[in-house]
C-alpha positions in Angstrom: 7.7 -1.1 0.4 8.9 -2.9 3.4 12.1 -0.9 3.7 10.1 2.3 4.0 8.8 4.2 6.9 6.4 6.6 7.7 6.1 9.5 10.3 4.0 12.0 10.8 4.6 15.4 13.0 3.4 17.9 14.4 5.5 20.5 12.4 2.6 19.6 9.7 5.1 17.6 7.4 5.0 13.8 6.5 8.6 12.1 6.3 9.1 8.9 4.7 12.0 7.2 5.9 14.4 5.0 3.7 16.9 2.1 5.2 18.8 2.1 2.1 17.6 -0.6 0.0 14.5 1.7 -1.2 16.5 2.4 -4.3 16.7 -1.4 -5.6 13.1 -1.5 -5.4 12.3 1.9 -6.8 15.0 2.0 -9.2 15.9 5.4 -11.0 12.8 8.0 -9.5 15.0 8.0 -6.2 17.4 10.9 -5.9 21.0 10.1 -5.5 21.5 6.6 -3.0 19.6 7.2 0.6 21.6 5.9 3.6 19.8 3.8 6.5 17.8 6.2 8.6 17.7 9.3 5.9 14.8 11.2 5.1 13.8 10.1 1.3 11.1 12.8 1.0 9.4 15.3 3.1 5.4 15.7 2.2 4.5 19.9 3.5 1.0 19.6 1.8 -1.2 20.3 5.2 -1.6 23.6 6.9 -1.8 22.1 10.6 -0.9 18.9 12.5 -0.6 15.4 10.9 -1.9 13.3 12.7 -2.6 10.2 11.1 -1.0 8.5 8.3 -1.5 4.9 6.8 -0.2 3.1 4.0 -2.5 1.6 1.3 -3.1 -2.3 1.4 -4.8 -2.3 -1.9 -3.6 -1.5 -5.4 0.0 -0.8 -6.7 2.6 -0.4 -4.0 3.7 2.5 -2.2 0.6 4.8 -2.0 -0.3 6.5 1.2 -2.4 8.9 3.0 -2.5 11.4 6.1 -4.8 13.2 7.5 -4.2 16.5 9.6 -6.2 18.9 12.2 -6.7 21.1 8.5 -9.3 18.2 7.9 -7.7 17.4 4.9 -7.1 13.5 3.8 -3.7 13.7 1.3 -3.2 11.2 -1.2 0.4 10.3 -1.9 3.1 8.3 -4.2 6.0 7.9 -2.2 7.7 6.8 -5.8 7.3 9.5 -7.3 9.3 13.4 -6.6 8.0 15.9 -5.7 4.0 14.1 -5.5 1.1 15.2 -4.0 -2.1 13.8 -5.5 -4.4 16.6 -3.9 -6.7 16.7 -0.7 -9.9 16.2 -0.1 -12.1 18.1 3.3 
């Protein structure tokens, strides 16, 4: 997903970013046509801080994880809407 980008914040969300070609790659799971520089999804699953988040180099494409001052490690799709594969202390 080279078109896609990640941030984290301190308002305990995870954003990923689209530049507008996400949808060619994704295809139909994407909501509507995302413009460069809109938020595709927002990710609320921690209860404090993100502060670290890191895509997966292994395995199928687009899966990523953040971690958060709740000591939580999220595991996440980006493809899919709404996901949140669970957490783990």
């Amino acid at each position: 997903m080279s078109d896609a980008l990640l941030s984290a914040s301190y308002d305990m969300s995870v954003r990923n970013w689209g530049d507008g070609t996400l949808n060619a790659e994704v295809g139909a799971s994407l909501p509507g046509d995302v413009a460069r520089g809109q938020i595709v999804n927002q990710y609320n699953g921690h209860t404090e801080f993100v502060t670290g988040i890191d895509w997966c180099l292994f395995g199928d494409v687009g899966w990523m994880a953040s971690t958060a001052w709740d000591s939580f490690v999220r595991i996440y799709d980006i493809r899919a809407f709404p996901m949140q594969f669970g957490g783990f202390p």
